[in-house]
C-alpha positions as CSV (number, residue, x, y, z in Angstrom):
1,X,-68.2,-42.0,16.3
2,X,-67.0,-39.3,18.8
3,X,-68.4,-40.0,22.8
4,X,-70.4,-37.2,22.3
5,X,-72.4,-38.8,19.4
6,X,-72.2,-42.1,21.0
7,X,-74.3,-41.3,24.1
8,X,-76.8,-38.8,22.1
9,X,-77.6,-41.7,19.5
10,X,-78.2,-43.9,22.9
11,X,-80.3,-42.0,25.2
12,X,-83.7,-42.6,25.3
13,X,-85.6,-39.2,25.8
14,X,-88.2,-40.8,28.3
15,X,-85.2,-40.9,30.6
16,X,-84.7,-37.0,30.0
17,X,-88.6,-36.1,30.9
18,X,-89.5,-35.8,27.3
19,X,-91.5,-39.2,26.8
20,X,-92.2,-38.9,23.3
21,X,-91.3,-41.5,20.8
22,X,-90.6,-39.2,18.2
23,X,-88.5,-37.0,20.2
24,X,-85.8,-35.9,18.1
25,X,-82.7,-34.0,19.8
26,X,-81.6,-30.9,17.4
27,X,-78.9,-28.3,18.6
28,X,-79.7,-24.9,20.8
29,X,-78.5,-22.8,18.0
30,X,-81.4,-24.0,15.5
31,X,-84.1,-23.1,18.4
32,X,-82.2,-19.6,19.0
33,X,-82.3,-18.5,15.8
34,X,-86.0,-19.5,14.8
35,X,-87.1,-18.4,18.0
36,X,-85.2,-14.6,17.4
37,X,-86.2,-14.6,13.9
38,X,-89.9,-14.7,15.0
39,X,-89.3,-12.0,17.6
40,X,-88.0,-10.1,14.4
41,X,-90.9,-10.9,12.3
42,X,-93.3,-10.1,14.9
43,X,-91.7,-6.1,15.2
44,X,-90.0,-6.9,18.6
45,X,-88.3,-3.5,19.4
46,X,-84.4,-4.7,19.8
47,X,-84.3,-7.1,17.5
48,X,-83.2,-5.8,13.7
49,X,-85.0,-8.5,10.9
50,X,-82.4,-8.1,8.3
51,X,-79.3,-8.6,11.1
52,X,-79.7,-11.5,12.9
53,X,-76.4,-11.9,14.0
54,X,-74.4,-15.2,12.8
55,X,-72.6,-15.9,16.0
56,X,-74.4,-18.4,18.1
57,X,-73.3,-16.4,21.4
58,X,-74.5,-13.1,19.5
59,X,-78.1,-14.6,19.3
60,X,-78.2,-15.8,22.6
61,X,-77.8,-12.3,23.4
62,X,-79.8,-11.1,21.1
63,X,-82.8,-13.1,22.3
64,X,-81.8,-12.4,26.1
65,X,-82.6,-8.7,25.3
66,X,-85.5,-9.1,22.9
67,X,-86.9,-11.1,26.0
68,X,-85.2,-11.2,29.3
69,X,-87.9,-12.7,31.2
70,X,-89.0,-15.5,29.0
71,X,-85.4,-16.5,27.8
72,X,-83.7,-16.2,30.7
73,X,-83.3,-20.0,31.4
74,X,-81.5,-20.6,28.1
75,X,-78.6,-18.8,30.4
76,X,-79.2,-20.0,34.0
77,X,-80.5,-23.6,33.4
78,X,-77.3,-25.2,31.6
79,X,-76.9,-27.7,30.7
80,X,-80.1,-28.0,28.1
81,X,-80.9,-31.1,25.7
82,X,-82.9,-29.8,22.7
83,X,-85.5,-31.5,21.5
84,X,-88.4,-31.1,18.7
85,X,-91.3,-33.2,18.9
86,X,-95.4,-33.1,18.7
87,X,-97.1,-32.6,22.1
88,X,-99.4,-35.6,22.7
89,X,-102.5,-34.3,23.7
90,X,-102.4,-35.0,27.4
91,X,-99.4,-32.8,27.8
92,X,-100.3,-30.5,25.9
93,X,-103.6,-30.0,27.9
94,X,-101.3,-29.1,30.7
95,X,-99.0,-26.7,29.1
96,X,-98.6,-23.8,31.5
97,X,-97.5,-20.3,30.6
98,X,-93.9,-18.9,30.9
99,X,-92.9,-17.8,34.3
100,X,-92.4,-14.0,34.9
101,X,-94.7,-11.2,34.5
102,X,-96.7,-12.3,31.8
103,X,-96.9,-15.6,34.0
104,X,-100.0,-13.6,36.1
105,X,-101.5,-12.1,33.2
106,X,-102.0,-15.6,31.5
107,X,-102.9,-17.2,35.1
108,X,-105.1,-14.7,35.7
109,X,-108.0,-15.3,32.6
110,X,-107.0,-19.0,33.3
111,X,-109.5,-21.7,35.3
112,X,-106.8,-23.9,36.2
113,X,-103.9,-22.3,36.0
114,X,-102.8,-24.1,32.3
115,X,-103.0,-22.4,28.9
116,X,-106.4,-25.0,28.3
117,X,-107.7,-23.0,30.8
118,X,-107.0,-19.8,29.2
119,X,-109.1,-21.6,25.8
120,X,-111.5,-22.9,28.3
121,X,-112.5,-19.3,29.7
122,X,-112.6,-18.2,26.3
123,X,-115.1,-20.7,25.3
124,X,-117.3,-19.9,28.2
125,X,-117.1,-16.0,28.1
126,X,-115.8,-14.6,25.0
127,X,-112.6,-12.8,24.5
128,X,-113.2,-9.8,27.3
129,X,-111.1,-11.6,29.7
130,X,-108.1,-11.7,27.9
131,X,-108.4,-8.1,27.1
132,X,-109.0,-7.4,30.8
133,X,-106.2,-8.7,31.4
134,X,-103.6,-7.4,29.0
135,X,-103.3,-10.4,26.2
136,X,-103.7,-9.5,23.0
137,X,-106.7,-11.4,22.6
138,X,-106.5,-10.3,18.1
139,X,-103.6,-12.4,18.2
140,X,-105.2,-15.9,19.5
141,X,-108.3,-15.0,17.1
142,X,-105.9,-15.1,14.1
143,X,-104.1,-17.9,14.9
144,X,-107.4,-19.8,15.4
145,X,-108.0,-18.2,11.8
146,X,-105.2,-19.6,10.6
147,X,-105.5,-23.2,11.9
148,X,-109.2,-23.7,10.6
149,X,-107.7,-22.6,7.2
150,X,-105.5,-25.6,7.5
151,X,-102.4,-23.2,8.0
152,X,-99.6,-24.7,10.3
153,X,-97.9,-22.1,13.1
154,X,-94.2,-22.1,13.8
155,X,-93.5,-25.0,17.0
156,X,-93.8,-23.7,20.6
157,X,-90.7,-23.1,22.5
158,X,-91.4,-25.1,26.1
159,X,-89.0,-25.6,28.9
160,X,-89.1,-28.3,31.6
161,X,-86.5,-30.1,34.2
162,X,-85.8,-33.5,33.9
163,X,-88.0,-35.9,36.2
164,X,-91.7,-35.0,36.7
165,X,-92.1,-31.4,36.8
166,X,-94.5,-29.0,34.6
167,X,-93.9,-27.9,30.8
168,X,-94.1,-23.9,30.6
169,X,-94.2,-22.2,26.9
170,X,-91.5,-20.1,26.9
171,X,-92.8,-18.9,23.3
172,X,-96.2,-19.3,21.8
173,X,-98.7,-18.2,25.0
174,X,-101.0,-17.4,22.1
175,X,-100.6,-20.0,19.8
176,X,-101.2,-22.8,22.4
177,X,-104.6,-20.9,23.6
178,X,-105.9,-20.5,19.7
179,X,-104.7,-24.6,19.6
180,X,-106.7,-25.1,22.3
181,X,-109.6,-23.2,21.2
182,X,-109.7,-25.0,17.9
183,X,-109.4,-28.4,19.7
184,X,-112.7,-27.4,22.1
185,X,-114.5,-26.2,19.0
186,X,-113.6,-29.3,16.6
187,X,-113.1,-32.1,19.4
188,X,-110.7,-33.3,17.9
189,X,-107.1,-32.7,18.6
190,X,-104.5,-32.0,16.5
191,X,-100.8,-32.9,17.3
192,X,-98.9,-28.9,18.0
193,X,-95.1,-29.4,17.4
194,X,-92.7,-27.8,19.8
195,X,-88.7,-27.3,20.8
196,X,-88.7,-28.9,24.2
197,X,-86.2,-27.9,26.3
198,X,-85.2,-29.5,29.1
199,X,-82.6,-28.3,31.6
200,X,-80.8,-29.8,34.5
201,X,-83.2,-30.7,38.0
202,X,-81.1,-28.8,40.8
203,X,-82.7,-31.6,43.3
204,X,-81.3,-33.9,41.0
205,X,-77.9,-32.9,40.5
206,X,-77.2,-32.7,44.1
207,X,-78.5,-36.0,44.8
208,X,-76.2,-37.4,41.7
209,X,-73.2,-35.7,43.4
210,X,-73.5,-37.5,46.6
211,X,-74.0,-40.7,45.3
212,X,-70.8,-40.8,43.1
213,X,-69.3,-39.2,46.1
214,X,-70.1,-42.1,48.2
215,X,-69.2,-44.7,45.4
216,X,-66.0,-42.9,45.1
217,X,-65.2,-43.6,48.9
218,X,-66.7,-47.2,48.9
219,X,-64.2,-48.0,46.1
220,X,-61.4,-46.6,48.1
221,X,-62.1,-48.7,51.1
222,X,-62.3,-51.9,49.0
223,X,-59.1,-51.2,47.3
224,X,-57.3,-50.4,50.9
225,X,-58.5,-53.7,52.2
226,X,-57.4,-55.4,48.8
227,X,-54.0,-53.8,49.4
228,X,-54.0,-55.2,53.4
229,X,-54.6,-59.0,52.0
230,X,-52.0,-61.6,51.8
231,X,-51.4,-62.7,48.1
């Protein structure tokens, strides 16, 4: 077993920010491509459904074209652990939408700031908010469609840092609102898989960086005195 595998079999993803027991870690590629393929299947402009490209860097770019606001921290945030897992329902109740542009229009016909809030608003006044604001409210109503006819939607793409920090869709604004909607109508929730990924904590790294820096130095100075003793 290389290192590589060794430490990925070994790591507990609580340690990561993930916290799920059934957190299971799957490769970048795998979330690319479902993630461009979608993009493709939902008519996205620059992406071509019969050419997804095979490269793994050739989808990366792909996607960063199709959607340079939302993917953008696949690119900037390195390294990122993958992982695919069902949101328990307390984080899920927090999700929040992706940063950028779209960021305000989901914020804005939200009563809290979260995607449940976006659900929440619905629930309380109908769709016009959404389309006041932009969202394509059809969108949410078929997904909604689809859940109460027992049909399963693709997982959400969500990004996070490692520690204690908030879980933003990347991919699936909609989807999480119609999930919500269905959970306020039923009252009962119902697990929504997602691709989790979660990307370095640049208070963290820092932080790391000093402290093997100063272990470095107090192993020096225990070696020098070592070397000054008498055998």
């Amino acid at each position: 077993m290389s290192r590589t595998h060794a430490a990925s079999a070994t790591e507990r993803p609580e340690t990561l920010g993930v916290g799920a027991a059934d957190a299971e870690r799957i490769p970048e590629e795998r979330v690319l491509r479902q993630w461009l393929a979608r993009e493709a299947d939902g008519g996205a402009a620059d992406v071509d459904p019969g050419s997804i490209p095979s490269n793994a860097s050739a989808v990366l770019d792909a996607l960063l074209s199709a959607k340079p606001g939302a993917a953008a921290f696949v690119y900037r945030e390195r390294p990122i652990r993958w992982y695919r897992l069902a949101l328990e329902r307390e984080r899920f109740l927090e999700l929040r939408p992706v940063d950028g542009p779209e960021d305000l229009l989901w914020r804005g016909a939200s009563t809290d700031g979260t995607l449940f809030g976006v659900a929440e608003r619905v629930r309380e006044e109908g769709f016009g908010p959404l389309e006041s604001a932009g969202i394509d409210s059809d969108a949410v109503k078929r997904y909604r469609n689809d859940l109460e006819s027992g049909t399963r939607f693709d997982p959400l793409i969500v990004r996070t840092r490692r520690g204690a920090t908030p879980w933003f869709v990347a991919d699936g604004n909609h989807r999480a609102t119609a999930a919500a909607l269905r959970f306020l109508e039923t009252g009962r929730y119902e697990p929504v898989p997602a691709y989790v990924a979660v990307t370095a904590n640049p208070v963290f790294g820092p932080m790391i960086d000093r402290l093997r820096g100063l272990t470095r130095r107090l192993i020096g100075r225990t070696i020098g005195h070592r070397g000054d003793r008498e055998p």
